[in-house]
C-alpha atoms as a printed R data frame, in Angstrom:
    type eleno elety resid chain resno       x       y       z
1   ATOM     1    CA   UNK     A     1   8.174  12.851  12.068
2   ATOM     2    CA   UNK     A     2   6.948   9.586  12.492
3   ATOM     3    CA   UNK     A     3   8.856   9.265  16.417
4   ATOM     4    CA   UNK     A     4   7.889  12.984  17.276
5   ATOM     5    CA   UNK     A     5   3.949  11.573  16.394
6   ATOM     6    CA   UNK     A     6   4.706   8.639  18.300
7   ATOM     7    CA   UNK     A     7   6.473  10.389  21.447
8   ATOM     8    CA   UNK     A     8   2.633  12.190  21.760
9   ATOM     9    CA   UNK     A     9   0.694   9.540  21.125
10  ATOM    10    CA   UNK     A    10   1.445   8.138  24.751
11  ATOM    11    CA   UNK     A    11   3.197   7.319  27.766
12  ATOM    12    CA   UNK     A    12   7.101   7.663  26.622
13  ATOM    13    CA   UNK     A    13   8.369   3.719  27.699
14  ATOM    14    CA   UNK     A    14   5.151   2.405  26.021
15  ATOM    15    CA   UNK     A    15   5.993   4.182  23.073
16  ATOM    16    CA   UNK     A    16   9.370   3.107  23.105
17  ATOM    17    CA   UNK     A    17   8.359  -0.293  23.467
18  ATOM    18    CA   UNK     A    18   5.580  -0.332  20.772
19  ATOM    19    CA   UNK     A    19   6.312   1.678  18.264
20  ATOM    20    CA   UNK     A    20   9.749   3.074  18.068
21  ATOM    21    CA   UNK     A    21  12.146  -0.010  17.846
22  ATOM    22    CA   UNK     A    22   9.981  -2.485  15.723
23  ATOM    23    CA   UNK     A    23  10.524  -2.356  11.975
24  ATOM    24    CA   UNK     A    24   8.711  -3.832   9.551
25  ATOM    25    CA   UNK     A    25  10.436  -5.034   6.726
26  ATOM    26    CA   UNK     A    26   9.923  -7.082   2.650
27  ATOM    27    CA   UNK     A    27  12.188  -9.734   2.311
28  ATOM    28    CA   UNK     A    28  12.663 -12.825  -0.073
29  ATOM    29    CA   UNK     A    29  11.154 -15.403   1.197
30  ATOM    30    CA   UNK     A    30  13.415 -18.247   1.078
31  ATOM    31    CA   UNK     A    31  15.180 -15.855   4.322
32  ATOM    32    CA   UNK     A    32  15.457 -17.532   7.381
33  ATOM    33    CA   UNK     A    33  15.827 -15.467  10.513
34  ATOM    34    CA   UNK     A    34  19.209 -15.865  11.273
35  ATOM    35    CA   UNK     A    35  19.313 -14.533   7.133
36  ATOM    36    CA   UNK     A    36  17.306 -11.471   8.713
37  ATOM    37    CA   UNK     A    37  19.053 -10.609  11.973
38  ATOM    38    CA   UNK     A    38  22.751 -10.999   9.789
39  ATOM    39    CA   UNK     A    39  21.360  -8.186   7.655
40  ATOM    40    CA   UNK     A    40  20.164  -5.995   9.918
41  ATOM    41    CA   UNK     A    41  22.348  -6.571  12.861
42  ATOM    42    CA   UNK     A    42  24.993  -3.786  11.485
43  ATOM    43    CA   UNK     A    43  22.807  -0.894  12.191
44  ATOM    44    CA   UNK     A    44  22.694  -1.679  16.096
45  ATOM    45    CA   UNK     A    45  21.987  -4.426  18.770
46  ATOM    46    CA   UNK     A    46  18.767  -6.721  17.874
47  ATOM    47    CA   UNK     A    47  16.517  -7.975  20.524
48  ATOM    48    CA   UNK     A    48  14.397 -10.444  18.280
49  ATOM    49    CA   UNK     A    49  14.127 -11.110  14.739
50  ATOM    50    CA   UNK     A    50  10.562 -12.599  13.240
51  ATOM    51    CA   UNK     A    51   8.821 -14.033   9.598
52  ATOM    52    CA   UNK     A    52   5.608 -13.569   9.222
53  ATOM    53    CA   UNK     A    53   4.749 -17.105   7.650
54  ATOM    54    CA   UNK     A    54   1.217 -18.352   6.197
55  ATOM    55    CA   UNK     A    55  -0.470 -20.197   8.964
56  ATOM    56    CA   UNK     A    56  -2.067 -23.278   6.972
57  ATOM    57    CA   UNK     A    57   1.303 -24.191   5.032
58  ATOM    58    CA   UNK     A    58   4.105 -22.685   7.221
59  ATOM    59    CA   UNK     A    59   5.299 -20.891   4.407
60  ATOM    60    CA   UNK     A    60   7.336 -17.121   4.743
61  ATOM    61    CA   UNK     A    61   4.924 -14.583   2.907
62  ATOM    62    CA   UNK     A    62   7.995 -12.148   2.814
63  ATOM    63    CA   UNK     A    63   7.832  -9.945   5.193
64  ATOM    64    CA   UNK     A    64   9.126  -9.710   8.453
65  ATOM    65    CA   UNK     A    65   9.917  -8.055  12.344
66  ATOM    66    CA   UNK     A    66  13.244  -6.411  13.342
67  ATOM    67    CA   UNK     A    67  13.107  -5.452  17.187
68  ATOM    68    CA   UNK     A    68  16.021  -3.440  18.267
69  ATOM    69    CA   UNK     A    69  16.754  -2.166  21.500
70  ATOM    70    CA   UNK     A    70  16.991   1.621  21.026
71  ATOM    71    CA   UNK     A    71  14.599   3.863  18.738
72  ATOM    72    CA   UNK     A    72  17.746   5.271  16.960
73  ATOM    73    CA   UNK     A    73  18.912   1.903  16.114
74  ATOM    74    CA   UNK     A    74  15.881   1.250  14.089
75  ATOM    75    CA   UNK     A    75  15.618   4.576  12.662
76  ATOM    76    CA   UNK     A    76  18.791   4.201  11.141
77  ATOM    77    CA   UNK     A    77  18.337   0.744   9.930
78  ATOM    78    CA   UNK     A    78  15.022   2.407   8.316
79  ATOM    79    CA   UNK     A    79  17.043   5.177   6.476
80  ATOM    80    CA   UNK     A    80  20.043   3.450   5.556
81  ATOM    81    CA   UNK     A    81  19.273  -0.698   4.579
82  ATOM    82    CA   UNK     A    82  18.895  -1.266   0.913
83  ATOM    83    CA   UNK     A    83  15.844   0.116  -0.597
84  ATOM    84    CA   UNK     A    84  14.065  -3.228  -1.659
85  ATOM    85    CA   UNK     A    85  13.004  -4.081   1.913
86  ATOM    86    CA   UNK     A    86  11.008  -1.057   2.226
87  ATOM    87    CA   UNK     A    87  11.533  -0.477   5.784
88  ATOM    88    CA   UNK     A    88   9.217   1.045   8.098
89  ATOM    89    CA   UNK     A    89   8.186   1.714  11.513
90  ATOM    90    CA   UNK     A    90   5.848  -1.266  12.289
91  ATOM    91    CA   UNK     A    91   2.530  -0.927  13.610
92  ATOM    92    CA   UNK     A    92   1.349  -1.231  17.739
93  ATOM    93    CA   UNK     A    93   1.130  -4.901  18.460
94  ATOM    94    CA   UNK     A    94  -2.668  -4.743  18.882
95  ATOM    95    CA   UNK     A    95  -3.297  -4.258  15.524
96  ATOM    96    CA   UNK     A    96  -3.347  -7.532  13.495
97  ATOM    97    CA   UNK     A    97  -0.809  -8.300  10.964
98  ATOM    98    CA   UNK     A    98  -3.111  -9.108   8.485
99  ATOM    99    CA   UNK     A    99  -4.471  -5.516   8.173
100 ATOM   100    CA   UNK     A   100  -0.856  -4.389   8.703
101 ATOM   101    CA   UNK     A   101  -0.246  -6.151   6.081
102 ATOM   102    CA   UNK     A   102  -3.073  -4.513   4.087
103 ATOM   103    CA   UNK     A   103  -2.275  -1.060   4.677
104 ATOM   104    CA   UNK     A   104   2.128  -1.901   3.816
105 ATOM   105    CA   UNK     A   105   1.268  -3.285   0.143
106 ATOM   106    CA   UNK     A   106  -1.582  -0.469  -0.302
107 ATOM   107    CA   UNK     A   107   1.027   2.147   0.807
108 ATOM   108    CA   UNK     A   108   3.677   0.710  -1.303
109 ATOM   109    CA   UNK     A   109   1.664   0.847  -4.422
110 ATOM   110    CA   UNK     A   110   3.179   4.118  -5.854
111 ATOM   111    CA   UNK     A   111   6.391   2.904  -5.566
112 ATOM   112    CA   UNK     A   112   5.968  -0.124  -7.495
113 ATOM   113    CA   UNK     A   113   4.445   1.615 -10.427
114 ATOM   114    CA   UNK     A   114   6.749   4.233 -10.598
115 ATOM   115    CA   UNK     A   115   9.690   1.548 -10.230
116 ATOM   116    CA   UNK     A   116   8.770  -1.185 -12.998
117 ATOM   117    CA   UNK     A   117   9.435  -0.433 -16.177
118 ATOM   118    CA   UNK     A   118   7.282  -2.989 -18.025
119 ATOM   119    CA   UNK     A   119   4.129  -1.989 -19.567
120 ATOM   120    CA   UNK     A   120   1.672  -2.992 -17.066
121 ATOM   121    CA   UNK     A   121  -0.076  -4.969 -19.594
122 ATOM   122    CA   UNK     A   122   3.092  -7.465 -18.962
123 ATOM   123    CA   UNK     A   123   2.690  -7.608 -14.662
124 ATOM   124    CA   UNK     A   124   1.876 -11.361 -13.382
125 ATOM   125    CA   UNK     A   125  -0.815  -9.338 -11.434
126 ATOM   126    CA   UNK     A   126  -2.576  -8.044 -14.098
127 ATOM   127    CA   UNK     A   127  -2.226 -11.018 -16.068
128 ATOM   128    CA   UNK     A   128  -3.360 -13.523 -13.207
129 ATOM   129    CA   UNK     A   129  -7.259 -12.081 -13.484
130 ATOM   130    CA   UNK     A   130  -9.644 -14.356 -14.671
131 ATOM   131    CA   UNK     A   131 -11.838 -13.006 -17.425
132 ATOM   132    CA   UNK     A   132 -14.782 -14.809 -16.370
133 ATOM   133    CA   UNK     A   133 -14.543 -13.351 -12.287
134 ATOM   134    CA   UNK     A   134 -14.416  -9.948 -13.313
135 ATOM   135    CA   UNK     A   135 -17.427  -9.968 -15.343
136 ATOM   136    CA   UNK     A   136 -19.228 -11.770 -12.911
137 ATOM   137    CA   UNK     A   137 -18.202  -9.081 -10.463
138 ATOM   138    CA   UNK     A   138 -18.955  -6.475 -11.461
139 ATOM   139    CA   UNK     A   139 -19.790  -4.732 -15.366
140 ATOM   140    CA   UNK     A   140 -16.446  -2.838 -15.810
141 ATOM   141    CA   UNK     A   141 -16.002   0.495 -18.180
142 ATOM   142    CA   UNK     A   142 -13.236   2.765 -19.114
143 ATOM   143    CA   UNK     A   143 -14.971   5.337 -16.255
144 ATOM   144    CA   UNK     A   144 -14.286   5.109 -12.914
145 ATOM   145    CA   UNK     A   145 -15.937   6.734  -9.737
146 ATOM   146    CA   UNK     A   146 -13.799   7.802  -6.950
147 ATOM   147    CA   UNK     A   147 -15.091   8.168  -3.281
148 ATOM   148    CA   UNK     A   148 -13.435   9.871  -0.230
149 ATOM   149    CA   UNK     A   149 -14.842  10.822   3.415
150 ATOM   150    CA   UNK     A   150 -12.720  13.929   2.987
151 ATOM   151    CA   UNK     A   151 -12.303  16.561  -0.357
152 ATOM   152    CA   UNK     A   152 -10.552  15.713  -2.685
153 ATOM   153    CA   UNK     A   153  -7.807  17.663  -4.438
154 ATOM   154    CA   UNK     A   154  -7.955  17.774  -8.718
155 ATOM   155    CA   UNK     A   155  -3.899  18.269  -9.381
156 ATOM   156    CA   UNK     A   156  -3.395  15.922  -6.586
157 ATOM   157    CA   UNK     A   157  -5.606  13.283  -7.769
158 ATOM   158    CA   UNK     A   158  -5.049  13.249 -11.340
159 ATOM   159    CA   UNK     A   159  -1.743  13.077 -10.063
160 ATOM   160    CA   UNK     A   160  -2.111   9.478  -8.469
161 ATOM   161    CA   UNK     A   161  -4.246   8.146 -10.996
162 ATOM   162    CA   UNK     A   162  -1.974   9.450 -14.037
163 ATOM   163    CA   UNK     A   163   0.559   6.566 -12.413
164 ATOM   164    CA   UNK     A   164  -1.528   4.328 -14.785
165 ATOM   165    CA   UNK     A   165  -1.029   4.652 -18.434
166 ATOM   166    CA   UNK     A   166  -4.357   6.321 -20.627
167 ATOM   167    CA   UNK     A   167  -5.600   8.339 -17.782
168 ATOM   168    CA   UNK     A   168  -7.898  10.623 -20.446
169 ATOM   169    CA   UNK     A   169  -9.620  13.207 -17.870
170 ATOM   170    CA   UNK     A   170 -10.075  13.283 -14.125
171 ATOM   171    CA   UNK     A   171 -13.029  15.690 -12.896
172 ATOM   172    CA   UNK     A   172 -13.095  16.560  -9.139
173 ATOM   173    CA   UNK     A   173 -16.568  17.458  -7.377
174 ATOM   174    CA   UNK     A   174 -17.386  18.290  -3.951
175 ATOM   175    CA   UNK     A   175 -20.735  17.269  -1.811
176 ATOM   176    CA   UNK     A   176 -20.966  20.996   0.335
177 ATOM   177    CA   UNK     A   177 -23.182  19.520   2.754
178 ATOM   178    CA   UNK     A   178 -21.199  16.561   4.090
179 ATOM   179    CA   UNK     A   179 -17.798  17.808   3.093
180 ATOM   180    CA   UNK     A   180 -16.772  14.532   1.132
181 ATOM   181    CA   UNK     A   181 -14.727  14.169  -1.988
182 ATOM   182    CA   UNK     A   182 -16.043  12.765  -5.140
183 ATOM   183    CA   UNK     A   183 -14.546  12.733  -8.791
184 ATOM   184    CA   UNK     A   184 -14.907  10.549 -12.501
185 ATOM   185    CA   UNK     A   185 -12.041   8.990 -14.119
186 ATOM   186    CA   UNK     A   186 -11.586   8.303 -17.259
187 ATOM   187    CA   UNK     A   187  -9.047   6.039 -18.897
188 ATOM   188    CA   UNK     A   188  -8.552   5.630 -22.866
189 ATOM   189    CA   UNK     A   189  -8.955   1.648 -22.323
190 ATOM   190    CA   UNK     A   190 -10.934  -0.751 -19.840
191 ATOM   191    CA   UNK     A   191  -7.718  -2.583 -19.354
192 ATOM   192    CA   UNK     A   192  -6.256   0.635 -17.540
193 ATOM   193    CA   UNK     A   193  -9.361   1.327 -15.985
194 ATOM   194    CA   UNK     A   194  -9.640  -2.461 -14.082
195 ATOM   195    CA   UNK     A   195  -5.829  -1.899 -13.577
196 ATOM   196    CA   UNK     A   196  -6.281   1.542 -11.759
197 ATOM   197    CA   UNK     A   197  -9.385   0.283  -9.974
198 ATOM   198    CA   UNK     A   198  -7.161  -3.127  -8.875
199 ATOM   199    CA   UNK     A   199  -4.456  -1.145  -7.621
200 ATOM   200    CA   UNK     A   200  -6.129   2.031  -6.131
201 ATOM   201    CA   UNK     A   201  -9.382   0.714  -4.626
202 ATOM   202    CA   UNK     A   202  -8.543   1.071  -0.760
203 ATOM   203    CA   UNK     A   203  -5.326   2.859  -1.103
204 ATOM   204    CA   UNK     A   204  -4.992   6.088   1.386
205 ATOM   205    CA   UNK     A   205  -5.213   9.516  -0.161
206 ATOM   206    CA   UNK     A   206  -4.393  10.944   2.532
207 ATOM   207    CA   UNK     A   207  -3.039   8.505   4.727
208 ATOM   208    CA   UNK     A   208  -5.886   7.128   6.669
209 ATOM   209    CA   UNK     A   209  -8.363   7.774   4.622
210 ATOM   210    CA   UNK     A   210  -9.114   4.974   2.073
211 ATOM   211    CA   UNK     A   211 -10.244   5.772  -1.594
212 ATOM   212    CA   UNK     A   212 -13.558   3.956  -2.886
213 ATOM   213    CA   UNK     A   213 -13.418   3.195  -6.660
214 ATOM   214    CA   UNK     A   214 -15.914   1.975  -8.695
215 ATOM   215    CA   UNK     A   215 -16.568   1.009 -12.565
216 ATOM   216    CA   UNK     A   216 -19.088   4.195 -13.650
217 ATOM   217    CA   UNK     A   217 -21.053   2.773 -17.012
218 ATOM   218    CA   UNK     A   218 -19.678   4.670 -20.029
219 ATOM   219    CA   UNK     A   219 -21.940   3.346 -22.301
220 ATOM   220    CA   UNK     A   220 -19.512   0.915 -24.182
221 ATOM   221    CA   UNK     A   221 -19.869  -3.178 -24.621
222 ATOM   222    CA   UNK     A   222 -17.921  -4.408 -21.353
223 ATOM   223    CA   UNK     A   223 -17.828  -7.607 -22.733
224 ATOM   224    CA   UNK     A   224 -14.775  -6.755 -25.089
């Protein structure tokens, strides 16, 4: 689907050349890129391999570029390499990595909390909030508002934000004059609530289309 978009999208050799044999790909960071091309170099002939590394230290963030020389070659390396490097078609050159980057980890998100089995109490990325910023932030609640440009749909959405333990209600509404999507969620603890608002805040529902959420004041003491 993603090549037959692509293939319309424009002229067929600039296609090709952008979008069709560049994958993007997670890797550990301590790869080098002779590490990269060995593992990827089985599902066809590589023209480049390249890690994306932090500009200031020179570190790898863990991801990476694999440039083949025929669209099927990276298709296949996309369907059949190991599921942890999350493979996928990478974006045009003209759009910067950094909000490539953005839009891979938001994409990703389901994934990772269908895949970890710890409570998400236990995540480093929960745990690595400071109290003290997120009051200053913003007041936070076990509510949360949820903002689209476009409708949203109630079993879908519920849906997404049941991913997130304590999801208590999830109440869909609809603005019939500008045709955008609003709803209120409700979680049975604050913790869940910043948790669903950390990871869902700017995710796409549907693709392109990035979700706005928002603590909603529930009447409780946000300071426990």
């Amino acid at each position: 689907v993603f090549i037959a978009q692509s293939r319309a999208s424009g002229s067929h050799r600039d296609v090709e050349d952008e979008e069709l044999t560049r994958i993007f790909v997670m890797i550990p960071k301590t790869y080098t890129e002779e590490d990269l091309r060995e593992k990827f170099k089985m599902y066809g002939d590589i023209e480049y391999c390249s890690i994306i590394k932090n500009k200031t230290t020179g570190e790898s963030k863990g991801l990476g570029y694999v440039r083949y020389l025929k669209p099927s070659q990276a298709a296949r390396a996309i369907e059949e390499c190991d599921r942890s490097y999350r493979a996928i078609l990478a974006e045009p050159k003209n759009k910067s990595s950094e909000s490539f980057e953005h839009d891979y980890y938001s994409n990703t998100m389901r994934q990772d909390l269908r895949g970890n089995a710890l409570p998400f109490c236990m995540q480093p990325e929960f745990c690595g909030f400071e109290k003290a910023e997120t009051r200053i932030q913003e007041p936070v609640s076990k509510r949360l508002s949820v903002v689209s440009r476009l409708p949203l749909i109630q079993e879908q959405l519920f849906a997404l934000f049941d991913l997130v333990p304590g999801l208590e209600y999830c109440d869909v509404q609809r603005d019939p004059h500008t045709n955008s999507g609003y709803a209120v969620i409700q979680y049975s603890t604050a913790a869940s609530a910043i948790y669903a608002k950390y990871k869902l805040h700017g995710f796409e529902y549907p693709p392109g289309n990035r979700l706005t959420v928002l603590f909603l004041e529930d009447g409780n003491d946000s300071s426990e």
